[in-house]
C-alpha positions in Angstrom: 5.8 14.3 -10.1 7.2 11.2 -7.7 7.0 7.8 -9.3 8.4 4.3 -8.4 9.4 2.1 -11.4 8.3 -1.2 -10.6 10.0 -4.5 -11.5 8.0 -5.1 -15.0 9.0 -1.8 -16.0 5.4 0.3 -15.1 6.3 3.7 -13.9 3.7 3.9 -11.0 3.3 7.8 -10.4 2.4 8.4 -6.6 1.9 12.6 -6.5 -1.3 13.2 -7.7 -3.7 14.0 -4.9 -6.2 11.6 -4.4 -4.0 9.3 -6.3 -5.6 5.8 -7.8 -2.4 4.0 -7.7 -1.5 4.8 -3.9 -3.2 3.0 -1.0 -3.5 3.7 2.3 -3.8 1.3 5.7 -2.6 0.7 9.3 -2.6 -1.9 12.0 -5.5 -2.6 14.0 -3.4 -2.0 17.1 -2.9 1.5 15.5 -6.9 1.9 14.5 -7.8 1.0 18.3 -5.8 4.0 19.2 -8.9 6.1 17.8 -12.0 6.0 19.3 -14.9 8.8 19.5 -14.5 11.9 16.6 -11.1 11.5 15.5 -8.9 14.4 13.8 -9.0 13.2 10.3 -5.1 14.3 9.8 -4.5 12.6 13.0 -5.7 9.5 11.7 -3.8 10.0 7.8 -0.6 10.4 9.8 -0.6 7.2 11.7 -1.1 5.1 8.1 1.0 3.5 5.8 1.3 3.5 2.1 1.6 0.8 -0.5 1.5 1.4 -4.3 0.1 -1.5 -6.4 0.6 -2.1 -9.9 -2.3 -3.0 -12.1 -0.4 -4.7 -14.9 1.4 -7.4 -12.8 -0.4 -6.5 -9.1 2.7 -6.5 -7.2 2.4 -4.1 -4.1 4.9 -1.6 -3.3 4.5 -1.4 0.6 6.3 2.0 2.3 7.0 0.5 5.6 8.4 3.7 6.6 7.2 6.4 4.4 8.3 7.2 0.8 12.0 8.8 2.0 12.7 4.6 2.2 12.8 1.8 0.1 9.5 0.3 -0.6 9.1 -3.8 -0.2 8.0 -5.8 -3.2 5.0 -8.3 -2.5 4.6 -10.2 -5.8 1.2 -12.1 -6.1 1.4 -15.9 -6.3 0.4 -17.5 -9.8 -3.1 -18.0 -9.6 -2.8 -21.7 -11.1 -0.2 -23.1 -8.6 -1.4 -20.9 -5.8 -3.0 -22.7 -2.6 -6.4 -21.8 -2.1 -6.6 -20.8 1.6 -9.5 -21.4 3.7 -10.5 -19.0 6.5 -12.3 -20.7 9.4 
């Protein structure tokens, strides 16, 4: 089974179908591209992947599918992080 070993040493296993560990999302650009019924596959095809792990929440974000390099997002600290504030 695929995995991706993440910085803190989790082995994040990505095969299992649905898989709790995988997740799943595209651009609103991309979205508006659907309208009416939509092919479901169609739809699957056009999104992206990130894996996140649940020890240390980084995000594992597969920019352009699993045959590349993933990019690490590491969450800020929540103590010294900024708390935004959406108008």
């Amino acid at each position: 089974m695929p995995s991706w070993n993440c910085t803190c040493g989790r082995q994040i296993p990505y095969g299992q179908i649905p898989c709790p560990d995988e997740w799943l999302f595209m651009s609103d650009f991309d979205f508006d591209r659907f309208s009416g019924q939509v092919d479901a596959e169609a739809v699957y095809s056009s999104m992206s992947s990130f894996l996140k792990c649940h020890p240390c929440r980084r995000l594992w974000v597969f920019w352009n599918g699993f045959s590349a390099p993933p990019e690490e997002f590491v969450p800020a600290k929540a103590a010294s992080a900024p708390h935004a504030v959406l108008a």
